[in-house]
N, CA and C atoms as an extended XYZ file, in Angstrom:
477
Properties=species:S:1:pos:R:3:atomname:S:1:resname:S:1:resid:I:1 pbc="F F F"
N        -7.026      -11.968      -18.784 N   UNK     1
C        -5.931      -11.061      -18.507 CA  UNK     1
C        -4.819      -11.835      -17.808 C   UNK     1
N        -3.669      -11.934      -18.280 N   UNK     2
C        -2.222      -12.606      -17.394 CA  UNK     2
C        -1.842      -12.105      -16.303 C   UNK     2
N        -1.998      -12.133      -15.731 N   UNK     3
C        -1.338      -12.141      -13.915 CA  UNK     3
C         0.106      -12.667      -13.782 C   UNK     3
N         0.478      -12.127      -13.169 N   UNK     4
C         1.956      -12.875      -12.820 CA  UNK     4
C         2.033      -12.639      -11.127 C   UNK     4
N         2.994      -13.238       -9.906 N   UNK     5
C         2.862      -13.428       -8.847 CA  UNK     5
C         4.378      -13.131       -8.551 C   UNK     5
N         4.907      -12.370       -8.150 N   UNK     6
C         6.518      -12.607       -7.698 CA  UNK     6
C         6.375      -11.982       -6.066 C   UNK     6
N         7.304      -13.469       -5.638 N   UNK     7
C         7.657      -13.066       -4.656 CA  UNK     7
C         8.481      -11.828       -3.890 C   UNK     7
N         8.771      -11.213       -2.666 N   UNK     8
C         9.986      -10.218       -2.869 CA  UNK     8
C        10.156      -10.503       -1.634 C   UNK     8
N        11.005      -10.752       -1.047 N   UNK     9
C        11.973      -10.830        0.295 CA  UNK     9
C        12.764       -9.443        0.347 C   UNK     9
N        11.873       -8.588        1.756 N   UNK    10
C        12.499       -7.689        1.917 CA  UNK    10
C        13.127       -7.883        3.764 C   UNK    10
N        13.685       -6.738        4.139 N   UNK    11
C        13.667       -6.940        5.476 CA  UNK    11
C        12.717       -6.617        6.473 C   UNK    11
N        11.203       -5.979        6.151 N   UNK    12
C        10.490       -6.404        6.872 CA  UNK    12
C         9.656       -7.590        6.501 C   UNK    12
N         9.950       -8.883        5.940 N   UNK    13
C         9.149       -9.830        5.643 CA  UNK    13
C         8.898      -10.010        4.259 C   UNK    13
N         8.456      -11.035        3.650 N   UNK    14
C         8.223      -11.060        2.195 CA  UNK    14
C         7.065      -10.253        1.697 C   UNK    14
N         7.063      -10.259        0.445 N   UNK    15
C         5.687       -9.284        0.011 CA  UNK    15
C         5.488      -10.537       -0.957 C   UNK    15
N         4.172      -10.154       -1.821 N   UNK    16
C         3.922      -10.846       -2.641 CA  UNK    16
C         3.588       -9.687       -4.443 C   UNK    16
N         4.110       -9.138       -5.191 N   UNK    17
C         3.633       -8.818       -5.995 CA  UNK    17
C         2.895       -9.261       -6.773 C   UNK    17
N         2.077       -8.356       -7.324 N   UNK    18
C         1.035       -9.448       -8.614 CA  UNK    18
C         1.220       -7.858       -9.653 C   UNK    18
N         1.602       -8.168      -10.905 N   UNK    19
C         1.512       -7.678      -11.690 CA  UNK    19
C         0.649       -7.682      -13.631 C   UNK    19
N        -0.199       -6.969      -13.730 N   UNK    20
C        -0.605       -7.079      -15.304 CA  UNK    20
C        -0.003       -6.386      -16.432 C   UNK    20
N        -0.644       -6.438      -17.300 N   UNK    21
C        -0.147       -5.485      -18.515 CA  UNK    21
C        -0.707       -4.127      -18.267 C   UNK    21
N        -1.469       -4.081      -17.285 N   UNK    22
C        -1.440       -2.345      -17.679 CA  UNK    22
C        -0.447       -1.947      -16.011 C   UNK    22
N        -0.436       -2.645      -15.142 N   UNK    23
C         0.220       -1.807      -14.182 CA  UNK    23
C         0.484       -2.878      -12.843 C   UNK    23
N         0.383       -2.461      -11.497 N   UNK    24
C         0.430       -3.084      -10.598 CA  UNK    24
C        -0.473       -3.514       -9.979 C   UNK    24
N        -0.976       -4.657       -9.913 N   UNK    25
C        -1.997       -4.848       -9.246 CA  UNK    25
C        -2.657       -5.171       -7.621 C   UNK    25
N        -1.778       -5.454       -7.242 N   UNK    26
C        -1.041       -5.805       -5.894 CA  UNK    26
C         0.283       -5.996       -5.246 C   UNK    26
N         0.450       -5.725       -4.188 N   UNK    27
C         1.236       -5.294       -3.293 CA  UNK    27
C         1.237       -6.144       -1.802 C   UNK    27
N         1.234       -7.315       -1.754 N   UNK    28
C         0.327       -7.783       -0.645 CA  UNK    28
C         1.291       -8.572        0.435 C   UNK    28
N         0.808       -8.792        1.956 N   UNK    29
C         1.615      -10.018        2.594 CA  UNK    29
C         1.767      -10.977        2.700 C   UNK    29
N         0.628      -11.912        1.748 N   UNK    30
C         0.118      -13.124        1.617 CA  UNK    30
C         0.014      -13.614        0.960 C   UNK    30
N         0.834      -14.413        0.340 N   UNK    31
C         0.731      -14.858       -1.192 CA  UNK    31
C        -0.595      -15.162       -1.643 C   UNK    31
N        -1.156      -14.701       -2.688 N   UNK    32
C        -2.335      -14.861       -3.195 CA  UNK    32
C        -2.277      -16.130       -4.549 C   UNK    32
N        -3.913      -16.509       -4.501 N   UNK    33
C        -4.129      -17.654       -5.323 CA  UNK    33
C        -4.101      -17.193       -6.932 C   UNK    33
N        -2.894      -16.752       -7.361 N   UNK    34
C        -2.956      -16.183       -8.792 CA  UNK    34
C        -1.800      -17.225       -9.668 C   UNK    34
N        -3.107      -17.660      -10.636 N   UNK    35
C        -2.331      -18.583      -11.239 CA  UNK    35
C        -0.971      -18.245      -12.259 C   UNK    35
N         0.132      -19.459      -12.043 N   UNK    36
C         1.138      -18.526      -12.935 CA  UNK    36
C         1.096      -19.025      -14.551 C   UNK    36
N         1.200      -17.290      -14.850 N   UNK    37
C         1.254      -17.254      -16.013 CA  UNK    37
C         2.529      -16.716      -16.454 C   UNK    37
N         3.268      -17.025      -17.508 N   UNK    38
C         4.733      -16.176      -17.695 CA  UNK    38
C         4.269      -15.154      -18.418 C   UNK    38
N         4.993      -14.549      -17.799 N   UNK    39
C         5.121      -13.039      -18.270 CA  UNK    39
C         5.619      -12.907      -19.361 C   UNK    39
N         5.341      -11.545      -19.769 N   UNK    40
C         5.451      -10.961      -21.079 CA  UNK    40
C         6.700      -10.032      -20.815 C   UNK    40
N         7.465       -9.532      -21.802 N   UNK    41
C         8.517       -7.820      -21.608 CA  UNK    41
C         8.087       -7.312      -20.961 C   UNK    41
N         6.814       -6.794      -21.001 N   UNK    42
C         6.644       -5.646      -20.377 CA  UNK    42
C         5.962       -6.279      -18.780 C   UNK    42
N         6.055       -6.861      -18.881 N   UNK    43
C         5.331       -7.529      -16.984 CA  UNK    43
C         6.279       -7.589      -16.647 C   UNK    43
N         7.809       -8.247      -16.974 N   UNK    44
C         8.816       -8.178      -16.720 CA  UNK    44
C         9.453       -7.168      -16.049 C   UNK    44
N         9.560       -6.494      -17.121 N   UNK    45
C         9.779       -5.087      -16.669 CA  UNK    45
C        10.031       -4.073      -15.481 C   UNK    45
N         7.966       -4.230      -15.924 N   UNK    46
C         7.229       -3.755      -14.603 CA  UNK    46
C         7.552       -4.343      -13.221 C   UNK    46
N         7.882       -5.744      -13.019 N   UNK    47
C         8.257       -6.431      -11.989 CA  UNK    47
C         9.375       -5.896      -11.647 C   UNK    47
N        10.258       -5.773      -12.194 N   UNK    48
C        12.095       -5.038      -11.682 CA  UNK    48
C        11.946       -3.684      -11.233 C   UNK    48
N        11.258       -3.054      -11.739 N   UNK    49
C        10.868       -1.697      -11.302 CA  UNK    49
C        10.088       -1.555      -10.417 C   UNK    49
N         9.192       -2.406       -9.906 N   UNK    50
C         8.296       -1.994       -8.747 CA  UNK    50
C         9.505       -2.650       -7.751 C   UNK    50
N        10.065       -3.720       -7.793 N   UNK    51
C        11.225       -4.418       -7.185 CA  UNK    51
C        12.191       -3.203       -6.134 C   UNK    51
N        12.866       -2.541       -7.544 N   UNK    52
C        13.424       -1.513       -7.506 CA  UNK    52
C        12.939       -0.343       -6.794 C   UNK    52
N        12.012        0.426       -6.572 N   UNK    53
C        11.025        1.126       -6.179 CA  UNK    53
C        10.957        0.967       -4.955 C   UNK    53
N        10.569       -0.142       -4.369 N   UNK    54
C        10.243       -0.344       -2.957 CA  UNK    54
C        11.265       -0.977       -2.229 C   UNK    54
N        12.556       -1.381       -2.687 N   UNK    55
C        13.922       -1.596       -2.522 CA  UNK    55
C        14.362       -0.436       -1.875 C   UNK    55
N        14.225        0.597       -2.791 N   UNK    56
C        14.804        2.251       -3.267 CA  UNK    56
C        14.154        2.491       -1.492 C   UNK    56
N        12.608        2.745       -1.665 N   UNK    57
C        11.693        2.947       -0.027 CA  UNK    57
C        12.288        2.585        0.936 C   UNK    57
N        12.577        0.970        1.185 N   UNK    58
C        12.857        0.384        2.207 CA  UNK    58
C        14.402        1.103        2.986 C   UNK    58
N        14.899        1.025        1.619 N   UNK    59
C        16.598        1.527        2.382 CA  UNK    59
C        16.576        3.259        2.363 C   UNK    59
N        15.225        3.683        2.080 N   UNK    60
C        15.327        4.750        2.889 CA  UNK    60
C        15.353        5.884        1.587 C   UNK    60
N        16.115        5.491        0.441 N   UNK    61
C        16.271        6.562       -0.645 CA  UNK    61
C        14.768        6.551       -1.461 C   UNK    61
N        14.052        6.369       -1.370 N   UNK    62
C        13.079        6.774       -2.623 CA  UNK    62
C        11.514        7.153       -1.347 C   UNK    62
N        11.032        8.479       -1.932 N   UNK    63
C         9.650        9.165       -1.256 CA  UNK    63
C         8.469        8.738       -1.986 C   UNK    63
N         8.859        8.441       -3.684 N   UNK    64
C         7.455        8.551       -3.982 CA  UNK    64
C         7.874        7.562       -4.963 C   UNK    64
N         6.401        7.120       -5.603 N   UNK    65
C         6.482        5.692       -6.513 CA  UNK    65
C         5.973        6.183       -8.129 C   UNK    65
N         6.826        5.714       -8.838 N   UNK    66
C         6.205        6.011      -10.617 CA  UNK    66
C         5.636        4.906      -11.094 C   UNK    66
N         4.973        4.172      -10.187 N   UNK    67
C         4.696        2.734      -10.790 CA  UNK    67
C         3.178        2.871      -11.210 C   UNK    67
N         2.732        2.299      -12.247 N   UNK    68
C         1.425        2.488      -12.856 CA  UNK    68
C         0.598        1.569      -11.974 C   UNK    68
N        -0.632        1.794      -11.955 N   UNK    69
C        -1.224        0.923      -10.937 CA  UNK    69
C        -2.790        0.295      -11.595 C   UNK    69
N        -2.987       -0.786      -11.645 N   UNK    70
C        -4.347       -1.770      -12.017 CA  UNK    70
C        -5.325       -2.484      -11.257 C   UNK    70
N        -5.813       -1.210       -9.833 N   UNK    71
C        -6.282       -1.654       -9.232 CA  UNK    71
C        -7.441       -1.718       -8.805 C   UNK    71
N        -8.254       -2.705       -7.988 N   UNK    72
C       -10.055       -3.030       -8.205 CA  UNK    72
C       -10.043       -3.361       -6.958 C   UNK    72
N       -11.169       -2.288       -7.414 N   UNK    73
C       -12.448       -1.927       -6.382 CA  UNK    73
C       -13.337       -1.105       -6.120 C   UNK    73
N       -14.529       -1.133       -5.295 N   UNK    74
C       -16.059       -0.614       -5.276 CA  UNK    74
C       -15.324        1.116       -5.287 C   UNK    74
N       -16.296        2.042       -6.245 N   UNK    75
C       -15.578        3.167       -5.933 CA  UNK    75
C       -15.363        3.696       -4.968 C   UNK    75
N       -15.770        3.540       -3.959 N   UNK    76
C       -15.726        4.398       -2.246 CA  UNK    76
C       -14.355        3.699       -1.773 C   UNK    76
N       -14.270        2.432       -2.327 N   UNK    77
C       -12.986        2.370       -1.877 CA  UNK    77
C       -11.433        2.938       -3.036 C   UNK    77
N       -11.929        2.946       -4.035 N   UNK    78
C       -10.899        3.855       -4.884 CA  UNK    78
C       -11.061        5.077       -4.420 C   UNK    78
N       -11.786        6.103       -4.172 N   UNK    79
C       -12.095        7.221       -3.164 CA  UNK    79
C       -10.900        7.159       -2.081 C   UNK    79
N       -11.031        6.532       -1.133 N   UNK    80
C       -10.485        6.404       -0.037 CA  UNK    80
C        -8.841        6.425       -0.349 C   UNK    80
N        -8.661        4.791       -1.468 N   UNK    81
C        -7.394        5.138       -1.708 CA  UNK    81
C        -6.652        5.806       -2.434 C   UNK    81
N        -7.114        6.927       -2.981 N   UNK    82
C        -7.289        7.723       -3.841 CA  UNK    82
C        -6.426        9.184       -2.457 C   UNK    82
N        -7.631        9.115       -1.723 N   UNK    83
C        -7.026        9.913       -0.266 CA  UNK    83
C        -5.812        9.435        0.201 C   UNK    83
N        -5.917        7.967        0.189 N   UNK    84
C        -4.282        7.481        1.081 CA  UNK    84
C        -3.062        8.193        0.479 C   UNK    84
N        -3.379        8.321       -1.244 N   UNK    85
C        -2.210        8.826       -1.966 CA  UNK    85
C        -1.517        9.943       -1.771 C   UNK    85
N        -2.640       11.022       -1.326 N   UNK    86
C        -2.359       12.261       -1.130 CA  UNK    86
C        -1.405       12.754        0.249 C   UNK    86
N        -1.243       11.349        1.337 N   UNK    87
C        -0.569       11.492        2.463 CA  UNK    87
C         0.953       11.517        1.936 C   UNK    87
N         1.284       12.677        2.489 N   UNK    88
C         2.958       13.136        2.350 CA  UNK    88
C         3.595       12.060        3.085 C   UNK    88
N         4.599       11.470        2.595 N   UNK    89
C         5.595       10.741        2.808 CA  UNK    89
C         6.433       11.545        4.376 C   UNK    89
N         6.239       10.615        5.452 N   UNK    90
C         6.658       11.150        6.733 CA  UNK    90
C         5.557       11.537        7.335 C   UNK    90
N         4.549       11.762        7.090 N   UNK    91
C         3.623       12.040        8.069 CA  UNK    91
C         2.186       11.359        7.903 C   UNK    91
N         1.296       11.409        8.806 N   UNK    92
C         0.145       10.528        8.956 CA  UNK    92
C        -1.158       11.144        9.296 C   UNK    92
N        -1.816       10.639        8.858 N   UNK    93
C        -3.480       11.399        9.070 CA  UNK    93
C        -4.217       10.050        9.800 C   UNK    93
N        -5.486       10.946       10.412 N   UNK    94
C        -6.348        9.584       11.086 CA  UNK    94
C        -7.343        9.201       10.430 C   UNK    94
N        -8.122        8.520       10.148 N   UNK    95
C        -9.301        7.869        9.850 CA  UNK    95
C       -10.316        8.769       10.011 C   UNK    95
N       -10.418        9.784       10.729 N   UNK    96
C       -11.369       10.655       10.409 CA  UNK    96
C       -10.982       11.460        9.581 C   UNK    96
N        -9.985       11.964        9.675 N   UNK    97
C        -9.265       12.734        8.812 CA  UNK    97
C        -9.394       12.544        7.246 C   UNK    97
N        -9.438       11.524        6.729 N   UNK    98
C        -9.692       10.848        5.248 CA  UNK    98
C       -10.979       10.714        5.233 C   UNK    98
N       -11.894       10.483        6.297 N   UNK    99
C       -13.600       10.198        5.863 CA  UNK    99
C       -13.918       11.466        5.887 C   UNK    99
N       -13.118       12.890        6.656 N   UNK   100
C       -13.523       14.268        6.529 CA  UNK   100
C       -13.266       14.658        4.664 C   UNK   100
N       -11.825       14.334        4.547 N   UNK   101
C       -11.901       14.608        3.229 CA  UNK   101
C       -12.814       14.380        2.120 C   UNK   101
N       -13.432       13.228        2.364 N   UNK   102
C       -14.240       12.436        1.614 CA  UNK   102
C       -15.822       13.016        1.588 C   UNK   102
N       -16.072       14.035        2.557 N   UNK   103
C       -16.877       14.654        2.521 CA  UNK   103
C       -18.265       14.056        3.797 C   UNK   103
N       -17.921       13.485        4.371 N   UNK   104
C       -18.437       12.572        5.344 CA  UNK   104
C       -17.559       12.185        6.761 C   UNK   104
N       -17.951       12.680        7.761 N   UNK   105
C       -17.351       12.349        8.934 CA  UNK   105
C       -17.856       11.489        9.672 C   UNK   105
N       -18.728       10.817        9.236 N   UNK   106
C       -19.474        9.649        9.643 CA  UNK   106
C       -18.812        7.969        9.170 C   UNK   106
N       -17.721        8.349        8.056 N   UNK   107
C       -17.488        7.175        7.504 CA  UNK   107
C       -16.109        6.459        7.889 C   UNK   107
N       -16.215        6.651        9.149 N   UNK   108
C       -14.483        6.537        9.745 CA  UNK   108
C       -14.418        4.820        9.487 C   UNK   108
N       -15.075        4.072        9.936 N   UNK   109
C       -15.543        2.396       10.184 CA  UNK   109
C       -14.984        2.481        8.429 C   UNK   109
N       -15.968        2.554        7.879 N   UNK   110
C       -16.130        2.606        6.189 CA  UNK   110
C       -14.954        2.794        5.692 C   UNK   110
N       -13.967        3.869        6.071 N   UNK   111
C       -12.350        4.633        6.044 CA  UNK   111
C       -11.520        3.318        6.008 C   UNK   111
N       -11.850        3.034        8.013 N   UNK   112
C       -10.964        1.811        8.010 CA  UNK   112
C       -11.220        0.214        7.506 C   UNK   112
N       -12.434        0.171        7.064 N   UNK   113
C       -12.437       -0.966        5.872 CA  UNK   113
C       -11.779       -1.188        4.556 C   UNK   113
N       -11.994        0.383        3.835 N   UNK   114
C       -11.292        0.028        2.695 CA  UNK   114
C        -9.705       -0.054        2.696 C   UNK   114
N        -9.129        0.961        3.833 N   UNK   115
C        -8.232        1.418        4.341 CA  UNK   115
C        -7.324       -0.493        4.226 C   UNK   115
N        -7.634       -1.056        5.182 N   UNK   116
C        -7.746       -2.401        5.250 CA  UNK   116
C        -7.465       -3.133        4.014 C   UNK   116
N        -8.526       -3.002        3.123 N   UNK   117
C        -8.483       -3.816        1.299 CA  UNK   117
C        -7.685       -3.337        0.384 C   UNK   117
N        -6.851       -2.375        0.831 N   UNK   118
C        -5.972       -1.288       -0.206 CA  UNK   118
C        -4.981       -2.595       -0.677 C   UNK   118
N        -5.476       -2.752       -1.662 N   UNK   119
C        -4.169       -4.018       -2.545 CA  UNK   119
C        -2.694       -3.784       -2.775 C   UNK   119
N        -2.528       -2.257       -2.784 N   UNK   120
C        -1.190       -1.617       -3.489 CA  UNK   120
C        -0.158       -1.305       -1.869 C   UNK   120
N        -0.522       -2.167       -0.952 N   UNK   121
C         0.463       -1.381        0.368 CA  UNK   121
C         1.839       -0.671        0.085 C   UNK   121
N         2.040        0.258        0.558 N   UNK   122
C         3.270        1.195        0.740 CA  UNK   122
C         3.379        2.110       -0.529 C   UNK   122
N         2.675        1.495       -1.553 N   UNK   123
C         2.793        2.580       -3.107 CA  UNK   123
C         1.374        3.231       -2.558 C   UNK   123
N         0.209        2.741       -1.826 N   UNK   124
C        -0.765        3.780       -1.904 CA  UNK   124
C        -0.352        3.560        0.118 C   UNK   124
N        -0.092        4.410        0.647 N   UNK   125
C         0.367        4.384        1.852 CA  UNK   125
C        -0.516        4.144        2.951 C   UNK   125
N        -1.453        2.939        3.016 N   UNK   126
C        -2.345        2.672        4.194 CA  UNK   126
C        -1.535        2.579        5.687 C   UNK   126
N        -0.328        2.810        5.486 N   UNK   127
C         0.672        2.807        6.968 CA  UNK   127
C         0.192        3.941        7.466 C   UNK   127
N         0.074        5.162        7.081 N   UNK   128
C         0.322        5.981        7.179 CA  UNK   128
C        -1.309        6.505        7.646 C   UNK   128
N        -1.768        5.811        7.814 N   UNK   129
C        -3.245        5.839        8.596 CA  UNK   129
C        -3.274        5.600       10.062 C   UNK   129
N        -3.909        6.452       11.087 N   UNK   130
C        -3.433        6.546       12.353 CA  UNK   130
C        -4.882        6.375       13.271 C   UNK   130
N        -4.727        6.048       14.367 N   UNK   131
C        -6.412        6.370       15.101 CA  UNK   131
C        -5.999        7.396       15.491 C   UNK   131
N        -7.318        8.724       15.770 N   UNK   132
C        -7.366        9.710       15.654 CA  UNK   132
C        -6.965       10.399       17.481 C   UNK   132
N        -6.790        9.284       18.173 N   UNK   133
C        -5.968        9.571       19.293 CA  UNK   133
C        -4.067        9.731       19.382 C   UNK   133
N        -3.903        9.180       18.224 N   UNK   134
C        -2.425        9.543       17.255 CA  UNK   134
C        -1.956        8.298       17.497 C   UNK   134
N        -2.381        7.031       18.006 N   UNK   135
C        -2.118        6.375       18.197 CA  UNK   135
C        -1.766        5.084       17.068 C   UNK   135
N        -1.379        4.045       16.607 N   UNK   136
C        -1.311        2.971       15.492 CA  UNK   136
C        -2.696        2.010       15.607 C   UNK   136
N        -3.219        1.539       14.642 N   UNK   137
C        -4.205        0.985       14.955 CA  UNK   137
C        -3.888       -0.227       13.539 C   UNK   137
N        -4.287       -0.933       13.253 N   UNK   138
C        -3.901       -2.084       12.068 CA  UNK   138
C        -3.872       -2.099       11.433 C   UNK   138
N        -2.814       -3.003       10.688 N   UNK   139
C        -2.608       -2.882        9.289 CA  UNK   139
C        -2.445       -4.431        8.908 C   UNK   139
N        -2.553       -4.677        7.439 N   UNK   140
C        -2.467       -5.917        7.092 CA  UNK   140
C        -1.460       -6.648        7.465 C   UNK   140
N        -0.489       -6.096        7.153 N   UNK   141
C         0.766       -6.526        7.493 CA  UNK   141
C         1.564       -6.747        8.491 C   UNK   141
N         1.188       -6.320        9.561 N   UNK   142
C         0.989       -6.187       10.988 CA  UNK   142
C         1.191       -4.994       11.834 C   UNK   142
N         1.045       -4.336       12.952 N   UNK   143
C         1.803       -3.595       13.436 CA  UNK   143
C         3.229       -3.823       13.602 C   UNK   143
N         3.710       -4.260       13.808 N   UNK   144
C         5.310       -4.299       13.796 CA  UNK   144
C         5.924       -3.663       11.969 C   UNK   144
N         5.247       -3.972       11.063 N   UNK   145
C         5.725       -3.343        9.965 CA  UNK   145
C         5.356       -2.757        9.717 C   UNK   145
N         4.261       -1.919        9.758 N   UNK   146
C         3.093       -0.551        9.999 CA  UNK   146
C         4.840        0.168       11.053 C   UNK   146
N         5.110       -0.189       12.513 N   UNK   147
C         5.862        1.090       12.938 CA  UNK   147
C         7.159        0.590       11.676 C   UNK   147
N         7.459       -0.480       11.355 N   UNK   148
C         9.053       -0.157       10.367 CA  UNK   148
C         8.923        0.741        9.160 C   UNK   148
N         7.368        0.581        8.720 N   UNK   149
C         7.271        1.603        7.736 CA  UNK   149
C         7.329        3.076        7.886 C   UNK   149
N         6.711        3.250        8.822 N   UNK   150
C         6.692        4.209        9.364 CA  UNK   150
C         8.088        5.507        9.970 C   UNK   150
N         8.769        3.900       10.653 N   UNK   151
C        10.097        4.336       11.359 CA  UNK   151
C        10.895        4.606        9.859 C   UNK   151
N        10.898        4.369        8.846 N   UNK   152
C        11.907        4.412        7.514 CA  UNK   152
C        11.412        5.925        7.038 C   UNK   152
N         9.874        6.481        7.382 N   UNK   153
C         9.530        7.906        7.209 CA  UNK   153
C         9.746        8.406        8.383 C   UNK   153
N        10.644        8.714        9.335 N   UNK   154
C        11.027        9.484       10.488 CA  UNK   154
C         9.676        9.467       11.608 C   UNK   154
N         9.197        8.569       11.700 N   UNK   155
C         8.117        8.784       12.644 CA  UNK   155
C         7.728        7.544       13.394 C   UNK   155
N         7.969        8.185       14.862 N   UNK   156
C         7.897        6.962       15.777 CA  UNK   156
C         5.777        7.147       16.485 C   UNK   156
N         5.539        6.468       16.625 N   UNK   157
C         4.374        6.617       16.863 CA  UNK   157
C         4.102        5.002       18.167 C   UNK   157
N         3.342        5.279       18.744 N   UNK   158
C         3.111        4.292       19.874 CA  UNK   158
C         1.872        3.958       19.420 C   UNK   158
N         1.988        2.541       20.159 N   UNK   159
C         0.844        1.502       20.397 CA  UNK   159
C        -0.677        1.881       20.982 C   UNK   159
């Protein structure tokens, strides 16, 4: 399967996209070891538009993402991020809160693991995951862009 890797320089820091032929595959802060392959039209494409998309987010005009997504992993963690999706743009749920949904209130640890591995950041909204004292608790990307993400959905939240 072709992979492609594009960089994106935004103003909270670079991202790294990785895109396939069926959708997006990552979303990440760290450039990953994906060998380059040139892209096809339609990876192309797909690259300007997810570009576009989270451009659209950052400066504030765009809530939600139409971007197709190609992403892997154990099902409990497609579960989980499956839950992240369902968080409304501007507001935040805690880690119990998503392992309640999930039908298990025991799986908060488990929550914030996959929570953690979510490949697609800001299209499947792991920011937007809170400790259940309302407080910020980590994100890949760091806290400092966990609150900018956050602060771009009207919500200030403390340390």
């Amino acid at each position: 399967m072709t992979l492609v890797q594009k960089k994106l320089e935004t103003q909270i820091g670079p991202m790294f996209l990785i895109v396939s032929e069926k959708g997006l595959r990552g979303l990440l802060w760290k450039k990953q070891n994906v060998p380059f392959n040139p892209g096809s039209e339609k990876i192309e494409a797909l690259l300007l538009k997810v570009e576009q998309e989270i451009t659209e987010y950052l400066s504030g005009n765009r809530k939600s993402f139409s971007i197709p997504l190609d992403v892997e992993g154990t099902e409990f963690q497609k579960r989980v991020w499956n839950e992240l999706a369902k968080i409304p743009y501007g507001e935040t749920k805690s880690y119990k809160e998503i392992a309640m949904a999930l039908k298990d209130a025991n799986a908060c640890r488990a929550v914030g693991t996959a929570n953690g591995r979510n490949p697609v950041s800001i299209i499947v909204p792991c920011h937007r995951v809170i400790a259940a004292s309302g407080k910020l608790a980590g994100y890949a990307g760091g806290i400092e862009v966990k609150k900018a993400l956050l602060a771009i959905e009207g919500l200030s939240l403390r340390e």
